[in-house]
N, CA, C and O atoms as a GROMACS GRO file, in nm:
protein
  424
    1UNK      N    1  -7.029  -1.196  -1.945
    1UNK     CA    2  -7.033  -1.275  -1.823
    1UNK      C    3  -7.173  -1.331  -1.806
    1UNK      O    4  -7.276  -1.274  -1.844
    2UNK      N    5  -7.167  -1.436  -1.750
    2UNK     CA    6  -7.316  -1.492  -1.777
    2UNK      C    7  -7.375  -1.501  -1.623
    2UNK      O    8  -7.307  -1.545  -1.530
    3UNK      N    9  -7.508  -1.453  -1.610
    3UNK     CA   10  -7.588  -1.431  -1.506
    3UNK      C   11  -7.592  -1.537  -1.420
    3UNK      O   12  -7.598  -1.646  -1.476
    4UNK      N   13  -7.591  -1.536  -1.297
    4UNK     CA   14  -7.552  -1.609  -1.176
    4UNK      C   15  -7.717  -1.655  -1.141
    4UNK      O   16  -7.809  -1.574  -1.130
    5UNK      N   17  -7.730  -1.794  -1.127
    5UNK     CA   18  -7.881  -1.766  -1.029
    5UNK      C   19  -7.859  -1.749  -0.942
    5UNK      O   20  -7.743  -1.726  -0.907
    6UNK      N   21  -7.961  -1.751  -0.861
    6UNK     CA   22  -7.983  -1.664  -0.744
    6UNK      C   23  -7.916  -1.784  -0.672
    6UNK      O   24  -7.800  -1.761  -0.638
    7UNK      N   25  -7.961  -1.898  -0.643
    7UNK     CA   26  -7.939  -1.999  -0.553
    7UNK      C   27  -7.767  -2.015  -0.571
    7UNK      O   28  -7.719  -2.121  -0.531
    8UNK      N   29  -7.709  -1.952  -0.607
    8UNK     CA   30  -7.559  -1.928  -0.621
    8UNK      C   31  -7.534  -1.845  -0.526
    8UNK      O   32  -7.486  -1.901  -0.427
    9UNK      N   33  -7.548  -1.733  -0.515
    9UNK     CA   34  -7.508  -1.640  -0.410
    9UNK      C   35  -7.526  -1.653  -0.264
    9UNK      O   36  -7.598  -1.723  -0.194
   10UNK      N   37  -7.432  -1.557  -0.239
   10UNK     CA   38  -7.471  -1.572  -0.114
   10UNK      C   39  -7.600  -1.558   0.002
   10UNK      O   40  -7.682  -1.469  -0.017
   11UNK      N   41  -7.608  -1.612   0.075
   11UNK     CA   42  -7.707  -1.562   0.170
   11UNK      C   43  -7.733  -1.398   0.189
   11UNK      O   44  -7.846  -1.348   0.195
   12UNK      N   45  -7.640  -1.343   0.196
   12UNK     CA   46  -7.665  -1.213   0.226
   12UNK      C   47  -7.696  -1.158   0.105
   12UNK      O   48  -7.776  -1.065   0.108
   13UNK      N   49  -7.653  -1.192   0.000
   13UNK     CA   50  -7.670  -1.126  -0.181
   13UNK      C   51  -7.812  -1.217  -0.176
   13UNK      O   52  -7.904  -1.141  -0.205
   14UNK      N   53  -7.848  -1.314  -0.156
   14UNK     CA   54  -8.001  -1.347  -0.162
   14UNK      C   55  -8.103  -1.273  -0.135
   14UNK      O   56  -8.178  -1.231  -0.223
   15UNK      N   57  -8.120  -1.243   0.012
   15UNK     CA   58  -8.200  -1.158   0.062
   15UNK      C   59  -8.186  -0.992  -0.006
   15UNK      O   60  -8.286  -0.923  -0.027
   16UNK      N   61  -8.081  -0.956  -0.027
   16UNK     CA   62  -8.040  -0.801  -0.093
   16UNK      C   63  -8.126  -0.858  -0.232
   16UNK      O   64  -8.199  -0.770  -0.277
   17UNK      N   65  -8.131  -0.948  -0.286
   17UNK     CA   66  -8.158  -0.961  -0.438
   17UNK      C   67  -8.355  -0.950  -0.407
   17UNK      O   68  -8.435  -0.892  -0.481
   18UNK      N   69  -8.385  -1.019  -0.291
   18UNK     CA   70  -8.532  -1.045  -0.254
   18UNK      C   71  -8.567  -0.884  -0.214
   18UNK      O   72  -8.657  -0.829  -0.277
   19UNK      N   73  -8.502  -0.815  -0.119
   19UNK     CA   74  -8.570  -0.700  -0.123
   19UNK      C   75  -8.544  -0.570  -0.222
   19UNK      O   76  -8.604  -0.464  -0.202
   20UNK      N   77  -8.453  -0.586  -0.327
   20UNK     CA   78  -8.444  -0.506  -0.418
   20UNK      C   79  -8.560  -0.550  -0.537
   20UNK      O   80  -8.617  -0.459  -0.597
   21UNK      N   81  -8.591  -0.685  -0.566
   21UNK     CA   82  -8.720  -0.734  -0.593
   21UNK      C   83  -8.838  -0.615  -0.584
   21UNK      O   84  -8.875  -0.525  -0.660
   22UNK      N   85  -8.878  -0.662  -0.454
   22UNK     CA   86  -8.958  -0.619  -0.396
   22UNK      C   87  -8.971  -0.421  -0.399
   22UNK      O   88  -9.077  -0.359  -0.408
   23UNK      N   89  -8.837  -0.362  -0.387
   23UNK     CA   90  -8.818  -0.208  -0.465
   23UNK      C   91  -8.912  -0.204  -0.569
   23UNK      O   92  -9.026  -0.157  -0.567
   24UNK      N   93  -8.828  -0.279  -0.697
   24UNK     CA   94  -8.884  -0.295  -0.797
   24UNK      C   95  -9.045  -0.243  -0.794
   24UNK      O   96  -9.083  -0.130  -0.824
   25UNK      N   97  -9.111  -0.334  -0.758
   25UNK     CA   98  -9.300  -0.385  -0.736
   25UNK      C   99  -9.304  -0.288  -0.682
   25UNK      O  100  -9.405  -0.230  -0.722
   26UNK      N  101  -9.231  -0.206  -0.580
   26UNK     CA  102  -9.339  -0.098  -0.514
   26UNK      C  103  -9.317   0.014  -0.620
   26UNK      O  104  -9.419   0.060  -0.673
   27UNK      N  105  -9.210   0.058  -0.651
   27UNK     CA  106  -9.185   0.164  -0.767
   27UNK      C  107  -9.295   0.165  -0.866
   27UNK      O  108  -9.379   0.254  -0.875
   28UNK      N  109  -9.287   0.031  -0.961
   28UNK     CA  110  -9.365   0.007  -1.022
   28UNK      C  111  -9.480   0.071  -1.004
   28UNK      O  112  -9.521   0.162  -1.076
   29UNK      N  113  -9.532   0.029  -0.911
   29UNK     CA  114  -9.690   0.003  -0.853
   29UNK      C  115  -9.723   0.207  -0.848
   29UNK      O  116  -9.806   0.275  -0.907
   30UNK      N  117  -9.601   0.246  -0.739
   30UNK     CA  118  -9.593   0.393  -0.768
   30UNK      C  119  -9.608   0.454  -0.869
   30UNK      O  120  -9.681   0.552  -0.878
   31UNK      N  121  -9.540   0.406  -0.961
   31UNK     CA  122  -9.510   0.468  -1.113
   31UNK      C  123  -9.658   0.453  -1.163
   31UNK      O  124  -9.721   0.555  -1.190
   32UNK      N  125  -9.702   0.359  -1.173
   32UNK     CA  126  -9.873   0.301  -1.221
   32UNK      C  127  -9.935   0.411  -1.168
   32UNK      O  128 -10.009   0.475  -1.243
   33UNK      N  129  -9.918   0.449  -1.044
   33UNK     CA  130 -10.028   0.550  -1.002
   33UNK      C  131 -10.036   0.675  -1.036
   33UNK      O  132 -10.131   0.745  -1.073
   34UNK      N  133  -9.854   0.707  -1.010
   34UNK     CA  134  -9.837   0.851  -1.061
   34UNK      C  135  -9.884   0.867  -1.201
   34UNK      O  136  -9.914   0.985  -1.223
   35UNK      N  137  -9.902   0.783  -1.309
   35UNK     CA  138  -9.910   0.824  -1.448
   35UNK      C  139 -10.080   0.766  -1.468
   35UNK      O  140 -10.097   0.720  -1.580
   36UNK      N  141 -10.179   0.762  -1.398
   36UNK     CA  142 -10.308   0.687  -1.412
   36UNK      C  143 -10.342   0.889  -1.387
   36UNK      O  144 -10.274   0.988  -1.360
   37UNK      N  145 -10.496   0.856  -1.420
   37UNK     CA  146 -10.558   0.975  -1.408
   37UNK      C  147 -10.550   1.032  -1.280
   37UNK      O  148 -10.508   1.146  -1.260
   38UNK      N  149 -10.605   0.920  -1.154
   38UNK     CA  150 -10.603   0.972  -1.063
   38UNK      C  151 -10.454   0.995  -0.939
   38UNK      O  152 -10.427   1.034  -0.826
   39UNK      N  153 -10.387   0.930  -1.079
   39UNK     CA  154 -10.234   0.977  -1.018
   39UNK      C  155 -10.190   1.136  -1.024
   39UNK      O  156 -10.119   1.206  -0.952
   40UNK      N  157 -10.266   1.158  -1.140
   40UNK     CA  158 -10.256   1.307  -1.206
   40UNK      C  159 -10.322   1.377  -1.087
   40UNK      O  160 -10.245   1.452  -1.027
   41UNK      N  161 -10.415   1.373  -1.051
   41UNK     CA  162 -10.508   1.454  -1.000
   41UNK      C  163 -10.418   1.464  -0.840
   41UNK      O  164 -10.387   1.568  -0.781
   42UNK      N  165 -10.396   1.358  -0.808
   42UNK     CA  166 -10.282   1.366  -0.656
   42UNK      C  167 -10.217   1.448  -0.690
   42UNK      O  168 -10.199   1.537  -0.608
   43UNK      N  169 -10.147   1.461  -0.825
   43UNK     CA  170 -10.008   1.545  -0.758
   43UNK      C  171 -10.042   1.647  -0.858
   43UNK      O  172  -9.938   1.703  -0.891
   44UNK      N  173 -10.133   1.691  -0.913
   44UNK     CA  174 -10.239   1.850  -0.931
   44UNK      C  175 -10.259   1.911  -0.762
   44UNK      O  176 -10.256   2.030  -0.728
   45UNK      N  177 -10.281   1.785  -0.670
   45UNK     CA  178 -10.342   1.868  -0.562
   45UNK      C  179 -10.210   1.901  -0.475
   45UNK      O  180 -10.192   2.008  -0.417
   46UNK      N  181 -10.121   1.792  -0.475
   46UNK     CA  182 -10.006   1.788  -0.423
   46UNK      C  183  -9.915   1.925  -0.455
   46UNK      O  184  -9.825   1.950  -0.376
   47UNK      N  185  -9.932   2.003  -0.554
   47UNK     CA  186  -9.822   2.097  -0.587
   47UNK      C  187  -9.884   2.212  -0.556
   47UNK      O  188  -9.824   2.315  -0.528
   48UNK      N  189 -10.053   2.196  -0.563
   48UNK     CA  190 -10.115   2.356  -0.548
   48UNK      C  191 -10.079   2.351  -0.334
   48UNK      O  192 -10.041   2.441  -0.259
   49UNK      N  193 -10.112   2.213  -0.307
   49UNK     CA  194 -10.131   2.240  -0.154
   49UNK      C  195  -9.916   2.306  -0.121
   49UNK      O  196  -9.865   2.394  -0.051
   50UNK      N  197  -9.882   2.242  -0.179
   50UNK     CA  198  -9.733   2.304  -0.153
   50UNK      C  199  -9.720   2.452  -0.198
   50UNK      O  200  -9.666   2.533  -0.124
   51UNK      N  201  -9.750   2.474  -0.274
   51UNK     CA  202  -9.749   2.633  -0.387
   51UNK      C  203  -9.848   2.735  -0.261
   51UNK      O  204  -9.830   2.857  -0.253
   52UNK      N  205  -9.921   2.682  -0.195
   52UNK     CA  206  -9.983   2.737  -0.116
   52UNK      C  207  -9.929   2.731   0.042
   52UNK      O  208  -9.997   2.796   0.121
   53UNK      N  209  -9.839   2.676   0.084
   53UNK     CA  210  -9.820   2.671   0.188
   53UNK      C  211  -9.660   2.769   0.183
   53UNK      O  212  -9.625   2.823   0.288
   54UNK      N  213  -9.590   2.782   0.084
   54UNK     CA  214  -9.521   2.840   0.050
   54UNK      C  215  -9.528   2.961   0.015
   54UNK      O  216  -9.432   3.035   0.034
   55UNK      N  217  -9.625   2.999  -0.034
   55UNK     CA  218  -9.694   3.138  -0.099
   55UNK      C  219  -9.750   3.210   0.114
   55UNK      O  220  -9.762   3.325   0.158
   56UNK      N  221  -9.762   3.106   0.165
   56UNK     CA  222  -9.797   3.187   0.313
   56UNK      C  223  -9.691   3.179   0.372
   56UNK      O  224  -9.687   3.251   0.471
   57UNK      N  225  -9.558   3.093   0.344
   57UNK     CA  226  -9.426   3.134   0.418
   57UNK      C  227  -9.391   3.266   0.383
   57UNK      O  228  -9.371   3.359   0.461
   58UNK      N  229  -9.383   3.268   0.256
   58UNK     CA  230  -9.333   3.393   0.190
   58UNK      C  231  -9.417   3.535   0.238
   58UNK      O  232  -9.360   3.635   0.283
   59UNK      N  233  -9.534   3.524   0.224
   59UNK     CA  234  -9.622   3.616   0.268
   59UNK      C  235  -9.609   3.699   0.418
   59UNK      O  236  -9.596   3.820   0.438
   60UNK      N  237  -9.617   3.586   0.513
   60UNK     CA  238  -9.643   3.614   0.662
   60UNK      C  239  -9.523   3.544   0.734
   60UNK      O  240  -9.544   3.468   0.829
   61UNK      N  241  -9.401   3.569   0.689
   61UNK     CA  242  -9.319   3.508   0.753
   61UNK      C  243  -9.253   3.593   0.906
   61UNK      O  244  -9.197   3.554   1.009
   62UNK      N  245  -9.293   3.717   0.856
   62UNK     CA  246  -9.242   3.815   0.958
   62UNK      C  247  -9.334   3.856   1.075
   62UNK      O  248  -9.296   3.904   1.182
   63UNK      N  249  -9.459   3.829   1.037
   63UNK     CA  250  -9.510   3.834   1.133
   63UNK      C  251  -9.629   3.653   1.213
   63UNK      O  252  -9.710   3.626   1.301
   64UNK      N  253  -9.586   3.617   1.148
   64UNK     CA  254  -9.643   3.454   1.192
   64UNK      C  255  -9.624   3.424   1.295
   64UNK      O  256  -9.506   3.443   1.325
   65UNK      N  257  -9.700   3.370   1.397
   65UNK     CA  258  -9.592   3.319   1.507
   65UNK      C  259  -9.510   3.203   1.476
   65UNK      O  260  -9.503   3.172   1.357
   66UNK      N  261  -9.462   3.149   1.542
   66UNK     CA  262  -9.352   2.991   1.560
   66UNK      C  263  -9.464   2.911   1.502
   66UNK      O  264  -9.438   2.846   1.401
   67UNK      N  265  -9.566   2.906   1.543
   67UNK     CA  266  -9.622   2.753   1.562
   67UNK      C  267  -9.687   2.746   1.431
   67UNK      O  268  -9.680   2.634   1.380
   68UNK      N  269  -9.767   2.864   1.342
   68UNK     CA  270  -9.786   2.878   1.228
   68UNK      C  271  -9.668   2.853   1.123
   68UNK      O  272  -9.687   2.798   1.015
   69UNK      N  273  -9.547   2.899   1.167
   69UNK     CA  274  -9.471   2.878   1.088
   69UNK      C  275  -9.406   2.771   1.057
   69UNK      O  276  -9.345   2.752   0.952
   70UNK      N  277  -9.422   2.672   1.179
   70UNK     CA  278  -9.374   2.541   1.142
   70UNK      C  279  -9.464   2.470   1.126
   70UNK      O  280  -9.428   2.354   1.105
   71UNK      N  281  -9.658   2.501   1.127
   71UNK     CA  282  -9.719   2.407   1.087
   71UNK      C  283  -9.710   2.407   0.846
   71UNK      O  284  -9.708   2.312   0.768
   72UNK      N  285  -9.707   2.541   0.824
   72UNK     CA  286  -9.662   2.585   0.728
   72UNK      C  287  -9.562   2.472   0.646
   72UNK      O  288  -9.589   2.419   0.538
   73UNK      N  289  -9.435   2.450   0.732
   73UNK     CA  290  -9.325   2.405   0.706
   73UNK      C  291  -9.357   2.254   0.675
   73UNK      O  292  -9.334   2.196   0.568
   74UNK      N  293  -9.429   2.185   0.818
   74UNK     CA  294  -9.464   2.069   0.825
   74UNK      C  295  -9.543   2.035   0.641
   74UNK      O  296  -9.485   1.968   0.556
   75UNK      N  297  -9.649   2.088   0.625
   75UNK     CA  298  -9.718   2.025   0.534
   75UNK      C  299  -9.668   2.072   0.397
   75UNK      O  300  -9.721   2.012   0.303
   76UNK      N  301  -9.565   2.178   0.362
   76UNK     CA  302  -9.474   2.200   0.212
   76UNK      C  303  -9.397   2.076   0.265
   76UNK      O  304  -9.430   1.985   0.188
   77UNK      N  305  -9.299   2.021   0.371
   77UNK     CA  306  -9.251   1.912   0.340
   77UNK      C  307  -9.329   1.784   0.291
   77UNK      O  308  -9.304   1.707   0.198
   78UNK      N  309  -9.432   1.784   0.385
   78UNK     CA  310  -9.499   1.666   0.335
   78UNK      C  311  -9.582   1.657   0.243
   78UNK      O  312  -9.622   1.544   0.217
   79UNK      N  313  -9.640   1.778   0.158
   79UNK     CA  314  -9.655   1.741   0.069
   79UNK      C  315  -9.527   1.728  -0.063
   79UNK      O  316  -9.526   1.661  -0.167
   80UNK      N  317  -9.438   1.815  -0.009
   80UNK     CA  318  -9.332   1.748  -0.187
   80UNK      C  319  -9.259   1.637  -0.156
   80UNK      O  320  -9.175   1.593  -0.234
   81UNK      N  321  -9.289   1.571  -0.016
   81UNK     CA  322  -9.201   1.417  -0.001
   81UNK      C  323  -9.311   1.341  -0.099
   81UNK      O  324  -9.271   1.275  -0.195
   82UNK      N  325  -9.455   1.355  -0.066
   82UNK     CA  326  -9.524   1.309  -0.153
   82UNK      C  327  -9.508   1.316  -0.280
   82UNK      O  328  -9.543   1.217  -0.344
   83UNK      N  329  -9.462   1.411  -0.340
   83UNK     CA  330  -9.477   1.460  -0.447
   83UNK      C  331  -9.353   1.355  -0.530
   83UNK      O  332  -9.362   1.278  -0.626
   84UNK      N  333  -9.239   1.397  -0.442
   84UNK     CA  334  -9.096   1.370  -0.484
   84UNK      C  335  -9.148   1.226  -0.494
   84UNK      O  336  -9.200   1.212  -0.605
   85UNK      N  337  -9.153   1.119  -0.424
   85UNK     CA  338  -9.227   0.977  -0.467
   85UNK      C  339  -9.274   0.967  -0.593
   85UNK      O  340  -9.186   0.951  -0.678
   86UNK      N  341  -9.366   0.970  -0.624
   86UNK     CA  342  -9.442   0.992  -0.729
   86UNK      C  343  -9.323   1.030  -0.898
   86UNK      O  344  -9.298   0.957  -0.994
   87UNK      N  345  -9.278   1.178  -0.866
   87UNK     CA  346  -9.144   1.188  -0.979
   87UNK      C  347  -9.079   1.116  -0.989
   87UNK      O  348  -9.032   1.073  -1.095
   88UNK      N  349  -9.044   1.063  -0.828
   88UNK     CA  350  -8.894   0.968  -0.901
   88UNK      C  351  -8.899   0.848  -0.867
   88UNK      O  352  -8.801   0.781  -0.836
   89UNK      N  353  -9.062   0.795  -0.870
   89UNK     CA  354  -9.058   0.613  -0.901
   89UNK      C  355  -8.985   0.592  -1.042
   89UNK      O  356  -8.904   0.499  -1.050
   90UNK      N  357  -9.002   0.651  -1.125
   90UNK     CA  358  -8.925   0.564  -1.244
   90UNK      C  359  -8.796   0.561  -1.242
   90UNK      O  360  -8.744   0.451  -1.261
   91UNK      N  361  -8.701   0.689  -1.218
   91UNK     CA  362  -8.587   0.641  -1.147
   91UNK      C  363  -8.494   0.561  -1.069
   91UNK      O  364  -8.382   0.511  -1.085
   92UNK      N  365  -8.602   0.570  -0.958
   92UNK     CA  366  -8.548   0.476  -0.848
   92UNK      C  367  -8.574   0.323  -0.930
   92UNK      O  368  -8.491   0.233  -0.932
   93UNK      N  369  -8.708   0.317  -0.997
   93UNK     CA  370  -8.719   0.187  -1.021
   93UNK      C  371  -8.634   0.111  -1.111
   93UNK      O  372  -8.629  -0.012  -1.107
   94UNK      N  373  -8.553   0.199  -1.210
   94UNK     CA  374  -8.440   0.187  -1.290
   94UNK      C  375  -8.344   0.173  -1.167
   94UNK      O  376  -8.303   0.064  -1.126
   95UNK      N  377  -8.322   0.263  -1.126
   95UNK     CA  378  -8.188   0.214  -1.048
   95UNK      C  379  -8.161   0.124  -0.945
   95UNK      O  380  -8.052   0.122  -0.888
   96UNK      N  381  -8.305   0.011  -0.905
   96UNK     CA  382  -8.288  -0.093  -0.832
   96UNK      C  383  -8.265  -0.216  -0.956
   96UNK      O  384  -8.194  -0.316  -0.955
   97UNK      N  385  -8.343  -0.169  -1.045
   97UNK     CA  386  -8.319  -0.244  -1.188
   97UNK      C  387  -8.148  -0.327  -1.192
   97UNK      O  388  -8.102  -0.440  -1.181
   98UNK      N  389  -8.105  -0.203  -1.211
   98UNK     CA  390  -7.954  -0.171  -1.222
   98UNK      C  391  -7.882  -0.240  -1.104
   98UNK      O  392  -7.767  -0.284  -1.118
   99UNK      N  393  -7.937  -0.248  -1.009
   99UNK     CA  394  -7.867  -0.329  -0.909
   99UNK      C  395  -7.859  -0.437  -0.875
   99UNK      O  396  -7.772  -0.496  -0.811
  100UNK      N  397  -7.973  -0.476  -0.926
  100UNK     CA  398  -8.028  -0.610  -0.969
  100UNK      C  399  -7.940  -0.694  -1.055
  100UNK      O  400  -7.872  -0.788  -1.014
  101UNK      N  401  -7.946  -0.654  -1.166
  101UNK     CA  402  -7.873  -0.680  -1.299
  101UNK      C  403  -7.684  -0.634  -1.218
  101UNK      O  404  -7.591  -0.714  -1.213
  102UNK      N  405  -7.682  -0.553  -1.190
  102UNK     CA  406  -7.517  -0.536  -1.112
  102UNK      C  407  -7.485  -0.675  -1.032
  102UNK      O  408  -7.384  -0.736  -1.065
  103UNK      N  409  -7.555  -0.720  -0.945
  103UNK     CA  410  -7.572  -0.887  -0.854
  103UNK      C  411  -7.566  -0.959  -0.924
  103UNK      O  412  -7.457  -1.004  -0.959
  104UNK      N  413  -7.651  -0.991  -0.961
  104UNK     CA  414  -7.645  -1.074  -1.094
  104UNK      C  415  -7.569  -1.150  -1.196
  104UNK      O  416  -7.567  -1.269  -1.227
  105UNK      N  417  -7.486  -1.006  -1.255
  105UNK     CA  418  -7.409  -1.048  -1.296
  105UNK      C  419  -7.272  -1.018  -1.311
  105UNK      O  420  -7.197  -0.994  -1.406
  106UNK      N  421  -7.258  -1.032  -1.128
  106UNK     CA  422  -7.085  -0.987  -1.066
  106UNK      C  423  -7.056  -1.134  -1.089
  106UNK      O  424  -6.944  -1.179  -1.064
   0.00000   0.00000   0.00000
């Protein structure tokens, strides 16, 4: 089947095609960072600061108060949302790829 340009589709498949684009470039751009040196070094710090905030759930969970325990909570999530970014730009960036190329060439 042969690839549709863009100026074929619809309005609404236009804009879906412009911001899956745009996926693309940021993944990318992610992916660039995560695999550069100082991409390395982020998520060196990114896994010890999680490994450590986890290592004090586990530790002091019984006697922590509330507010320790959810500041605890707060920064293991935010650092492996960080983290999780970083792993799965190349993924995601394949699979906007894929959606791309799916539009395309419906």
């Amino acid at each position: 089947m042969a690839r549709k340009k863009i100026s074929d589709l619809t309005k609404e498949k236009q804009e879906e095609v412009a911001i899956i684009r745009k996926d693309v470039e940021n993944y990318a751009a992610i992916e660039g960072v995560a695999n550069s040196e100082g991409g390395q070094i982020i998520a060196a710090a990114l896994r010890k600061d999680a490994s450590g905030a986890l290592s004090n759930l586990l530790a002091k969970y019984k006697t922590a108060s509330d507010t320790e325990l959810r500041a605890w909570c707060a920064v293991l999530g935010e650092r492996l949302a960080l983290l999780k970014s970083f792993v799965n730009a190349p993924k995601n960036r394949q699979g906007a790829i894929d959606r791309l190329d799916e539009i395309l060439n419906s």
